[in-house]
Structure formats: C-alpha cells, structure tokens
VOROTOR-648809 format. One record per residue (C-alpha): residue number from 1; residue in one letter; chain; x, y, z negated. Coordinates in steps of 0.02 Angstrom, whole numbers. Example, Ala and Ser with C-alpha at 12.3 -4.5 7.8 and 13.67 -1.06 7.14 Angstrom:
2
- i/aa/ch/u/v/w
- 1/A/A/615/-225/-390
- 2/S/A/684/-53/-357
% end
This chain:
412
- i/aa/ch/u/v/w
- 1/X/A/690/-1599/751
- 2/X/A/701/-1428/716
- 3/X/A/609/-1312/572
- 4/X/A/550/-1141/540
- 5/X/A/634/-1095/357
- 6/X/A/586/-976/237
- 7/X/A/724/-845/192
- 8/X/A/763/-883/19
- 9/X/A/880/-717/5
- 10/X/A/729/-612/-24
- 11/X/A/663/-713/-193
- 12/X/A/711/-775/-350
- 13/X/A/635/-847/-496
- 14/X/A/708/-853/-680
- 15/X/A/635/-1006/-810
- 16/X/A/659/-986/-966
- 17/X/A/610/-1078/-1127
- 18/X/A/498/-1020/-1227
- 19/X/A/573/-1062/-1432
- 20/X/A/470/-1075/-1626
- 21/X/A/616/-1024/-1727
- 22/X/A/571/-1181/-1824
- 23/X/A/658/-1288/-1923
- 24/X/A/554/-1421/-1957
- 25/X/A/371/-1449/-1902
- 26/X/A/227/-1333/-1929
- 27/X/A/53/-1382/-1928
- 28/X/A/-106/-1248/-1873
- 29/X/A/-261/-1284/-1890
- 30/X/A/-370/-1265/-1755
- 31/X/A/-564/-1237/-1788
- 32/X/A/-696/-1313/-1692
- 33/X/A/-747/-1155/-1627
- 34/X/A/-566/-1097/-1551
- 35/X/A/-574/-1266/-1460
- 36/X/A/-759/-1239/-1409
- 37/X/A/-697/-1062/-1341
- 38/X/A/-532/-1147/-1219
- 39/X/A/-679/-1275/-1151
- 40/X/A/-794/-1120/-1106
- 41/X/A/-721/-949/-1056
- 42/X/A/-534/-965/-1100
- 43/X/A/-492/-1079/-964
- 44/X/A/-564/-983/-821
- 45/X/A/-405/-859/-848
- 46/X/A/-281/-988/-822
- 47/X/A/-166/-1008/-703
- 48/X/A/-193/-1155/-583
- 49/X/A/-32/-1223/-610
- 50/X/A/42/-1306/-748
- 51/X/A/213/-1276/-707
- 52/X/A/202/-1074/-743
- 53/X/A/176/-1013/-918
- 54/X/A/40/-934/-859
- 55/X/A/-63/-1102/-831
- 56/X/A/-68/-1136/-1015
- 57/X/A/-124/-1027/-1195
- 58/X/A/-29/-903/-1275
- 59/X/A/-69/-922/-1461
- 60/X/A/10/-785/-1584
- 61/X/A/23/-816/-1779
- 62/X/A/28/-667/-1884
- 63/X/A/-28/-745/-2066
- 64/X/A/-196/-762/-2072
- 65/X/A/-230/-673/-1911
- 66/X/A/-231/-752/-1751
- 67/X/A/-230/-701/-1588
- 68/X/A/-266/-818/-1382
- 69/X/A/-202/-742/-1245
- 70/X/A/-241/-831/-1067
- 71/X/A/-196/-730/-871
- 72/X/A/-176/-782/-708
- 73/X/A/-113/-615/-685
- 74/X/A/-270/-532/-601
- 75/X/A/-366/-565/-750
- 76/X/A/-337/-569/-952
- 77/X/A/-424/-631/-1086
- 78/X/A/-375/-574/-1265
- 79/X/A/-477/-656/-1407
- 80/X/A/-434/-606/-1584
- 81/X/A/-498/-701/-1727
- 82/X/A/-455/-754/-1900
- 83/X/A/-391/-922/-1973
- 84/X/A/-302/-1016/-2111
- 85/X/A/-87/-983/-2130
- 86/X/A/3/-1111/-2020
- 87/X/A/110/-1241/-2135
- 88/X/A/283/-1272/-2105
- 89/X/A/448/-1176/-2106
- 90/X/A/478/-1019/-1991
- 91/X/A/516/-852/-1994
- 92/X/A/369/-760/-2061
- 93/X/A/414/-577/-2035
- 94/X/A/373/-575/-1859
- 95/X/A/236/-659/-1765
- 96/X/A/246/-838/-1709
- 97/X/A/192/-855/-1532
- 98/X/A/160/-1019/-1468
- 99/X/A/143/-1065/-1278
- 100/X/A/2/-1201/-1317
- 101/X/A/-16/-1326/-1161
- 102/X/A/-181/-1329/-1066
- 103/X/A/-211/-1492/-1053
- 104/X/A/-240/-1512/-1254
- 105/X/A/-417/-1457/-1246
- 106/X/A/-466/-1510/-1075
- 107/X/A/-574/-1656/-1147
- 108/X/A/-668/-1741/-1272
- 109/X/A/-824/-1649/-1390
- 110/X/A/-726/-1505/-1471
- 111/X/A/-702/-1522/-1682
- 112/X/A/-596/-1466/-1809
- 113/X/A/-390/-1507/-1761
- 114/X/A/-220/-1475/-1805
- 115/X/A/-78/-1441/-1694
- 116/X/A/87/-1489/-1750
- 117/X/A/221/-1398/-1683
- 118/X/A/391/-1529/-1684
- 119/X/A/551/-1590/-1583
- 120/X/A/584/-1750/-1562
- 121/X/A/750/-1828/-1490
- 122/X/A/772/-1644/-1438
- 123/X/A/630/-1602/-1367
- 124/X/A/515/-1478/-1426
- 125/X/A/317/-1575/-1420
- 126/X/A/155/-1513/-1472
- 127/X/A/28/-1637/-1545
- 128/X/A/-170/-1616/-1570
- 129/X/A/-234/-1731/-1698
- 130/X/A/-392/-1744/-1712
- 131/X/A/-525/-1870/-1809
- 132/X/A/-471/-2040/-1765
- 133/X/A/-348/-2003/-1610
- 134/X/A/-206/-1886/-1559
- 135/X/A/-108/-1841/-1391
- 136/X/A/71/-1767/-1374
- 137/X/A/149/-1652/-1229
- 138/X/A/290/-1569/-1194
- 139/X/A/298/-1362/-1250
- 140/X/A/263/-1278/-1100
- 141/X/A/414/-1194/-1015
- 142/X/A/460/-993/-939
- 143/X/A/402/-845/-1031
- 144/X/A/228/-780/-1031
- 145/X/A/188/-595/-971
- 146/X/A/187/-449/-1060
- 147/X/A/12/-443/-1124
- 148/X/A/19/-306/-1252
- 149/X/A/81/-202/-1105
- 150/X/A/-73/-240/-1019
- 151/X/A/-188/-225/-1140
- 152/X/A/-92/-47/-1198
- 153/X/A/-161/22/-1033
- 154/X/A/-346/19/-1087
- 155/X/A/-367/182/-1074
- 156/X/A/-522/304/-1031
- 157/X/A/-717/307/-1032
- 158/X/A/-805/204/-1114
- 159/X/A/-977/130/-1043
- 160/X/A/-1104/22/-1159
- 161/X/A/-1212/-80/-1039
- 162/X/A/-1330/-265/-1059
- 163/X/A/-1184/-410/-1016
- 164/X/A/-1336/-492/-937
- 165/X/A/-1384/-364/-827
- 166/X/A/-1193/-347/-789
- 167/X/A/-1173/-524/-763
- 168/X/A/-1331/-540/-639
- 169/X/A/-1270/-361/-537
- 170/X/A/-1098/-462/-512
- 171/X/A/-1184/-622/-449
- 172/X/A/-1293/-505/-333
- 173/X/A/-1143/-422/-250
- 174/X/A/-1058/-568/-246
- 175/X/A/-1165/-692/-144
- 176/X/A/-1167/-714/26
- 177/X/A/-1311/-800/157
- 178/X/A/-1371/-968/149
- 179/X/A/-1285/-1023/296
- 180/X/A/-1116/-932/280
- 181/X/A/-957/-1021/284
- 182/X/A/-850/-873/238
- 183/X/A/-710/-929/112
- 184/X/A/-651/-734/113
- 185/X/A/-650/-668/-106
- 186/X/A/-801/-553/-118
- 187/X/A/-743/-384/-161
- 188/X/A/-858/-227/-229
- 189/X/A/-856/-44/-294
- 190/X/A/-910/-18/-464
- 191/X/A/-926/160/-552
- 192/X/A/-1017/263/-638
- 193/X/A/-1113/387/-532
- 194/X/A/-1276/512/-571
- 195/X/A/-1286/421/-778
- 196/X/A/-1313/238/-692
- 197/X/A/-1178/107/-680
- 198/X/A/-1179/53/-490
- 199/X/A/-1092/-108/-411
- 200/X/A/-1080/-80/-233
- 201/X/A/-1021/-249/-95
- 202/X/A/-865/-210/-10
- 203/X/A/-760/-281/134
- 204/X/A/-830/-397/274
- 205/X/A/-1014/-388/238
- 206/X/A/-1128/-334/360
- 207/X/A/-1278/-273/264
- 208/X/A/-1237/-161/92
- 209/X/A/-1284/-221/-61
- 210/X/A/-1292/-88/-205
- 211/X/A/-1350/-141/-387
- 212/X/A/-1378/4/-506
- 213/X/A/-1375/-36/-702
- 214/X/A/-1444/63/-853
- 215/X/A/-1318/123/-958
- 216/X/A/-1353/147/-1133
- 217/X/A/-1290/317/-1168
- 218/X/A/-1272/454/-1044
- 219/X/A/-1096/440/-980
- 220/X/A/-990/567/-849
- 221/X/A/-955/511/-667
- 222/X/A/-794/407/-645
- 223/X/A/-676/357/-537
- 224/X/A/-722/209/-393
- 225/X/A/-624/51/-445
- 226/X/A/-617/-105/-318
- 227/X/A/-639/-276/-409
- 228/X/A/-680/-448/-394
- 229/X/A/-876/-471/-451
- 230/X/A/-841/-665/-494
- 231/X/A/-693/-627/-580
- 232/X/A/-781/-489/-693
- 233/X/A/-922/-626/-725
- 234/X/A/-807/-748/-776
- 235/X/A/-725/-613/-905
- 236/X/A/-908/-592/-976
- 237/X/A/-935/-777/-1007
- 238/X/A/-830/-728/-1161
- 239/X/A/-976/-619/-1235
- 240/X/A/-1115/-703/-1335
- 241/X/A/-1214/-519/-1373
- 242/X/A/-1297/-446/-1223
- 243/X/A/-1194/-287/-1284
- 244/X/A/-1046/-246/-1187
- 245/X/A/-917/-105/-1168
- 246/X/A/-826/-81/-1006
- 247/X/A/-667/44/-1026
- 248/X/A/-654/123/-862
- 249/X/A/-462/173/-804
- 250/X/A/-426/357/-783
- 251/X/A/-314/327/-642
- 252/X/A/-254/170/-531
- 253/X/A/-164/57/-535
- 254/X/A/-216/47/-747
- 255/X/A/-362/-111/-756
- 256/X/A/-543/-144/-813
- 257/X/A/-594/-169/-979
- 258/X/A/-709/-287/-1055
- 259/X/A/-737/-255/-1261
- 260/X/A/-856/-366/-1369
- 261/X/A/-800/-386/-1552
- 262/X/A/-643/-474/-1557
- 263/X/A/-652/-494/-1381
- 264/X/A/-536/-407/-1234
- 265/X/A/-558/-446/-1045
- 266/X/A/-442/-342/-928
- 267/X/A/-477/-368/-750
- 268/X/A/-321/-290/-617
- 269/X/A/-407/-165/-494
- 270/X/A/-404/-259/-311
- 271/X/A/-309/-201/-154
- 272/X/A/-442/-185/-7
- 273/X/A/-298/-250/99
- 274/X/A/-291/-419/-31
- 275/X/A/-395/-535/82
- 276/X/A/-306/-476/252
- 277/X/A/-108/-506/163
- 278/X/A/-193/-669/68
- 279/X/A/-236/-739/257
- 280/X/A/-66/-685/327
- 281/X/A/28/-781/189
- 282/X/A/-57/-945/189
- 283/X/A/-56/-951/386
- 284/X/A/131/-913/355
- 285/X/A/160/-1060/220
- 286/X/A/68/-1168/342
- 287/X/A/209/-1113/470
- 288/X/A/337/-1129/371
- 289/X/A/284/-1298/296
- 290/X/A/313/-1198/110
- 291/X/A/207/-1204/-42
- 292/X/A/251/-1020/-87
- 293/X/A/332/-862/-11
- 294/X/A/356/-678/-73
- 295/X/A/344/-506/26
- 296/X/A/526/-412/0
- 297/X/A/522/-233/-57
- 298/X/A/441/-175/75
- 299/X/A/295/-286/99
- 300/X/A/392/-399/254
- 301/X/A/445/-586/256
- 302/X/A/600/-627/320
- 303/X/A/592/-797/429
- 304/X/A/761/-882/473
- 305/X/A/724/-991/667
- 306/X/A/792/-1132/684
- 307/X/A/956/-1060/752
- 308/X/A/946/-935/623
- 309/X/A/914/-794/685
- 310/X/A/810/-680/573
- 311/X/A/628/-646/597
- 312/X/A/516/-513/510
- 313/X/A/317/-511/478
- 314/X/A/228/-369/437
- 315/X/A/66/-318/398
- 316/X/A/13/-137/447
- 317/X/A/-133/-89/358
- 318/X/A/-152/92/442
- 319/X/A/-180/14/618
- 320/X/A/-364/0/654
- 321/X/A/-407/-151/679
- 322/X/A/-264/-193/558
- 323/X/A/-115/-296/627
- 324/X/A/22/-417/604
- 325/X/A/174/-390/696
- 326/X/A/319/-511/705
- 327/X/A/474/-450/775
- 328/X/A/652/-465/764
- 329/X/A/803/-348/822
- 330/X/A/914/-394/989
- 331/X/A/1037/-296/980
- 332/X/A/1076/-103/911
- 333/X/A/1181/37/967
- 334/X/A/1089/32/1121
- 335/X/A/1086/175/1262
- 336/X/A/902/195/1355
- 337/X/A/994/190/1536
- 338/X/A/880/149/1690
- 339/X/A/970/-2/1706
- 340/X/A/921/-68/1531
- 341/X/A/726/25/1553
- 342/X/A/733/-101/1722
- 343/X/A/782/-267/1639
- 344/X/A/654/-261/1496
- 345/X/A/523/-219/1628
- 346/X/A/606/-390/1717
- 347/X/A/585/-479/1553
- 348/X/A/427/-421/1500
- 349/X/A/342/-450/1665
- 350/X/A/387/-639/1655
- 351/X/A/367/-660/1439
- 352/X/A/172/-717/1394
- 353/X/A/142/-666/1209
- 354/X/A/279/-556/1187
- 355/X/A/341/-392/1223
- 356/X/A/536/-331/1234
- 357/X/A/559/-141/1204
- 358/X/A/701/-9/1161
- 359/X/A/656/82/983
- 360/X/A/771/215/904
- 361/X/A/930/144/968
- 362/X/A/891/-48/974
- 363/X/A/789/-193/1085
- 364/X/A/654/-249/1002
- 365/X/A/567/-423/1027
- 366/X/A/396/-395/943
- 367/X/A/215/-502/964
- 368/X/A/61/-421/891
- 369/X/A/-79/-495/805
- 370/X/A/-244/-451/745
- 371/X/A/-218/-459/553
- 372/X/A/-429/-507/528
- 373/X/A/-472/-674/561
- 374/X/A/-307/-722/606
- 375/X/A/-266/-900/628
- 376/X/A/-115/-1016/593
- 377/X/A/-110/-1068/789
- 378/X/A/-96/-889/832
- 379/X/A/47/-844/723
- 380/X/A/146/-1000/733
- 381/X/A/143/-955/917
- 382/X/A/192/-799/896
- 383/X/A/346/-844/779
- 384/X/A/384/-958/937
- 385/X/A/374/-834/1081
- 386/X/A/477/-713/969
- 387/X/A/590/-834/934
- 388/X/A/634/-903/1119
- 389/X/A/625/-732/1170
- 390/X/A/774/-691/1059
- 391/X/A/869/-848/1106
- 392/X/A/857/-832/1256
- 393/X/A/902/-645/1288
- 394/X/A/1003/-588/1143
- 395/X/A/1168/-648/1202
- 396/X/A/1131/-557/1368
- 397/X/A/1076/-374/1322
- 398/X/A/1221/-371/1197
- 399/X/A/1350/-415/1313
- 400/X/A/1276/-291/1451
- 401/X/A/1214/-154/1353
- 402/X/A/1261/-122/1193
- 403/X/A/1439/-119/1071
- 404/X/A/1370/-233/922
- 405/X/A/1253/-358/943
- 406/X/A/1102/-371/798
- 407/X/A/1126/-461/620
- 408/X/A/1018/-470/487
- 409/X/A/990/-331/409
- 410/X/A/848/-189/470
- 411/X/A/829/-20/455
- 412/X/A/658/4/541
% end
C-alpha cells in the first residue's frame, strides 16, 4: 500500500539539554504556597506535551530571589517571588535556571518541599521530598524560550481595571449558545475606546457581543488588539486582588500584558486567519497520517505522493471566501500554443475536482477549496485528484510541449 508523506526538507528541530553547572547536589526549598500556585494558575500555561521544554517550569535562582516562568508560546506567565538560598555547590555569579518537570506537582495536598537537584549513574534527576514520601524524574530536556525577550516587549499604556469585571467580560465574549457544537477558539477585540475598556466577539459569530468595562483612571484611545478571551482569563487566575493592570502594545506583533504585584501574564496578539490555518493543518496531519507539520517560509506545505512527486498547499487569506489551493507544477518552460490551449481544454473537460492550466510559463495542476469549514474528506480528495492528475499527464505535456520537465522547486 501506498502513503501520502510529509516533506521533511522543509523542517527541523534541534534538542538540546538543558545543564546545572553542578557539582554535587543542591537542594531548594519549595514553599507550600509556590506549590499551591503550579496546582492553580501556573499549569494552565503549559505546554501539553511533556516532551518540549515548554510542557514543564522554568525556575530561576538568583540568591534569595526567585523567579517561575511557564509558556505554551501564546501565553506566559512570569511569577516573581522571594525564598530561602538553594544549598549545594554551583556557580553563584549567575542565575541558576532549572527546567523543573511538570509532573512534580500534579498531585497530592500541596506543603512545604525540597527539590534536590542530582545525577545519578549519569543522569541528571530531580527529586521532591516531601513529609513522609518522595518521587524522582528525569530533568526535562531542549531549551526553554527566550522569556526575558518576551517579557522586554511590555511596552505602552497602561490600563488599571477590576480583574473580576475583566474576568466576567472575557467569559461573556467567549461563550457561545446552548446548543452549539462549534469547537472553533473564540476570538475578540479588546481596546480602549471613548475612556471605557471594551471587549468586542470576533470571527464566526453571528450576533455581536460587546462588553464595556470601567477603567479606573481616564486613559487615551489605543490600538485594537485580537486575543483569545479564555486565554486572557486563564492569565488572570494568577491575580488574588480585584486590581489589575493591562499594558497595552504600541504596535503589533509586541503582546498583552497582565501586571499584579509580582505577577506578569503576557498573552501573543492572535492572527484572525489562526482558526482557518489551525483547520487546514489538522485536516492535513489527518492526511498525512502525521502528528505534526510546519508551513515553509512562505506559509505552504510541501507534500511528497506516493511516487514522489511534490505537492504544495496553500492558504490564501485575501480570497473572499478564503481558500485552500493544492497544486503542483507539470512541467515549465512552456509556450501557450493553440495546440497546448486545446489539450488542457481535452484534459480538463474529462478531470472531476481538478483543473489543468498554463501560468507564467508552466502547466499547472491545481484543486481549490473553501478554506472555512473545510473537511478532511475534501482535502484528502483533493491531494488525490492532484496527484493522479500529475501522474498521469506529466510525462505527456513534457515530452510534447515543453524543454524541461518540472522538479521540485517553485517559483510561484
């Protein structure tokens, strides 16, 4: 049997491991309250997948201060906080960051612990002791993201609004009719506009849904940013006073801030195209039997058919409705002669699904989709109409029509 494959050529992915700089084993103490914290709000950053550093807790040591980092990489949460000097041997001029493994605080009534930081046989573990009981991992492996970077690009006004009334506005843009089954991400405009802040439902919704909030000082106008409403009431969890600041960006891409003593939630402005390329790539995987793929530079994916011939999908967001095309190149160096103009008409009047054209030079296979709604029948099919199409007729335009036949690469 034959498979669809995913083009490997247009991804890669570098592991690393993440060190201590230890030489022996170095114990932290971790309060009740830090513990309390991972079980409540900290955990709702994480990653869904162990296997990326960004699935587990950034800790950083700096003496006495202390510093947990968690991100998914849409959202951040940055709490900093104060504790006793970790014991043990390291270097103490710089910070000591620790990649601290999820599953440590996933259970049991949270209480005063100590992690001990060790290698064993030659393997770096983590172990949280606790009052009567402990449990070992492995340390966590890659390198976490650049989090100071993110946070470094808080920058512009500031608005001081209730969390609660925040919270509830979110929840209000957020929720959809008793009887929907949509399993779209809810999406919604929030800004500051005439002194009130104002969360506004966006995307697929077919009533509007504005919620205007009291700000507590008089505040200019700003800029419209796109979020996620769940996602910026999962960031508030984190606040226990019903004061909050958000830090509004002066310009995009730059993120959301959410300030509350110690406390730092960024949240990444959304693309209105997110849910539309989110549909396209899991009807892909589902094509391409894959757990994950990647968009090259220019937003396509590169499909190898079985024969290998290559395949592109793209998403074009201008078109109205917007579209998926999938399409892959015949041949190049092409002349548009009547005699060519008459065999595509040939093919085309025969070929359900899929259309054959001549484009700036070369023939064209292409199948277009709508990109809303679409479903993994309807592009699988596609992928297959395109893909006989070029086996079958490939060979014969090239030899008939043009001086190179197409390979991989496109200029389009």
């Amino acid at each position: 049997m034959k498979y669809w494959r995913y083009d490997t050529r247009v991804k890669s992915k570098v592991v690393g491991k993440v060190p201590y700089g230890a030489k022996s084993s170095i114990n932290i103490a971790i309060s009740r309250e830090e513990w309390r914290d991972a079980q409540r709000w900290m955990h709702l950053s994480l990653d869904d997948s162990e296997a990326d550093p960004k699935g587990h807790f950034l800790l950083r040591l700096e003496g006495t201060k202390r510093t947990w980092v968690v991100t998914d990489g849409s959202q951040m949460s940055i709490n900093e906080l104060f504790g006793t000097t970790p014991v043990g041997e390291y270097d103490r001029t710089k910070p000591l960051d620790v990649l601290v493994h999820s599953r440590l605080f996933r259970s049991c009534e949270p209480e005063d612990a100590t992690l001990v930081l060790s290698d064993e046989a030659g393997r770096s573990m983590q172990t949280l002791r606790r009052d009567g009981m402990s449990i070992t991992v492995d340390v966590p492996q890659g390198s976490f993201p650049d989090w100071e970077q993110t946070r470094g690009r808080l920058w512009g006004p500031q608005v001081d609004v209730s969390a609660r009334h925040l919270i509830e506005a979110c929840h209000m843009v957020a929720m959809e009719t008793y009887a929907s089954q949509c399993e779209e991400r809810p999406m919604a405009w929030i800004v500051v506009r005439d002194g009130r802040l104002v969360l506004e439902a966006a995307g697929h919704v077919m009533w509007t849904t504005r919620v205007e909030v009291e700000i507590q000082r008089p505040r200019p106008d700003t800029m419209p940013f796109m979020i996620n409403p769940d996602r910026l009431a999962m960031l508030l969890q984190a606040v226990e006073s019903d004061d909050v600041t958000l830090v509004f960006p002066e310009s995009l891409p730059a993120p959301l801030g959410v300030k509350s003593g110690g406390y730092t939630g960024i949240l990444m402005p959304l693309d209105r195209f997110t849910p539309v390329r989110e549909n396209l790539e899991t009807c892909l995987k589902r094509a391409l039997r894959m757990d994950s793929i990647s968009a090259d530079e220019d937003g396509d994916y590169s499909v190898l058919s079985p024969e290998g011939h290559q395949i592109w999908v793209r998403l074009h967001k201008d078109s109205h409705p917007q579209s998926v095309q999938v399409f892959s190149v015949l041949a190049t160096d092409v002349e548009p002669t009547a005699g060519l103009m008459e065999e595509l008409n040939s093919i085309n009047a025969s070929a359900a699904y899929v259309k054959v054209l001549w484009k700036d030079g070369a023939v064209i296979a292409e199948a277009d989709l709508v990109a809303d709604w679409m479903l993994h029948s309807e592009l699988e099919n596609a992928l297959t109409t395109v893909w006989e199409t070029v086996d079958r007729y490939r060979g014969i335009l090239g030899a008939w029509f043009c001086s190179s036949i197409s390979g991989d690469s496109i200029d389009e």
